[in-house]
C-alpha positions as CSV (number, residue, x, y, z in Angstrom):
1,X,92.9,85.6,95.0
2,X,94.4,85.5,98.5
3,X,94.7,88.4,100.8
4,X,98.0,89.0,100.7
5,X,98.0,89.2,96.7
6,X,95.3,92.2,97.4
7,X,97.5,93.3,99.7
8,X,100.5,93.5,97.8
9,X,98.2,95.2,94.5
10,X,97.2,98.0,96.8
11,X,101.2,98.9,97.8
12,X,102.2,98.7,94.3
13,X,99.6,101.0,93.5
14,X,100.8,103.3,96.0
15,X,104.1,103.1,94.7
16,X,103.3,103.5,90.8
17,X,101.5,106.6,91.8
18,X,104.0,107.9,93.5
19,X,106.9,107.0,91.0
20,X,104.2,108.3,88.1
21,X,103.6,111.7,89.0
22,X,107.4,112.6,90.5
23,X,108.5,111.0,87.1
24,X,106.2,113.4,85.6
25,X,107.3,116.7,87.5
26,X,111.0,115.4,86.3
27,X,110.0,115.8,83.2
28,X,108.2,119.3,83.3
29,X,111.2,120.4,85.0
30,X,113.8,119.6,82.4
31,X,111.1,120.8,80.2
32,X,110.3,124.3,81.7
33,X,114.3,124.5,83.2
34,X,112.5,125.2,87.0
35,X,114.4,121.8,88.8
36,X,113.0,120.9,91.1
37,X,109.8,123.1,91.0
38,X,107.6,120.6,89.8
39,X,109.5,116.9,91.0
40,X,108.3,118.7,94.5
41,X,105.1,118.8,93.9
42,X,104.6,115.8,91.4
43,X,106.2,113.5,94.6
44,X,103.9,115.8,97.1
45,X,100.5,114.9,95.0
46,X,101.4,111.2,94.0
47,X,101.8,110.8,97.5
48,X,98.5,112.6,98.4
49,X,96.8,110.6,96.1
50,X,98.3,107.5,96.4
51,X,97.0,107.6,100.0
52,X,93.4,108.8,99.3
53,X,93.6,105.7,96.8
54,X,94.9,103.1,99.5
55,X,92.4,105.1,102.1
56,X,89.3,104.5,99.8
57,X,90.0,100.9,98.9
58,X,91.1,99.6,102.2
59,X,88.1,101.8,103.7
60,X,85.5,99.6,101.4
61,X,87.1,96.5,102.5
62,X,86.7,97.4,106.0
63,X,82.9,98.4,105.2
64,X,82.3,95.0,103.0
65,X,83.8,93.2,106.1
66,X,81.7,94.7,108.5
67,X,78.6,93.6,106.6
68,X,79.3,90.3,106.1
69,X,79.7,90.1,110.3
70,X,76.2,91.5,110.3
71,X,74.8,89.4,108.2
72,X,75.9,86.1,110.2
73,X,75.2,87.2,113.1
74,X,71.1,87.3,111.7
């Protein structure tokens, strides 16, 4: 698969997360009757994950990149 394809996986991930957990505090809110209590936080740790997510992944690619260098360079 190309780069950008990766690319374009990682951002969508970002997004689903995001979309998932505020779509989730929606839903406890109507549940519970506390608008917008918990579509506050849901968007707030969907966002904080989503990032750690993106951080980790893009993180490892930058690691895996570095390595092969090294190993040419032998």
């Amino acid at each position: 698969m190309g780069e950008g394809y990766r690319f374009l996986g990682i951002g969508l991930q970002f997004a689903g997360g995001i979309i998932f957990f505020t779509l989730g505090g929606v839903a406890l809110d109507r549940w519970l009757g506390l608008m917008p209590l918990f579509t506050i936080v849901g968007t707030l740790l969907g966002t904080t994950l989503s990032f750690i997510n993106v951080y980790i992944k893009l993180q490892a690619d930058i690691d895996a990149e570095a390595r092969r260098k090294k190993g040419r360079k032998r």
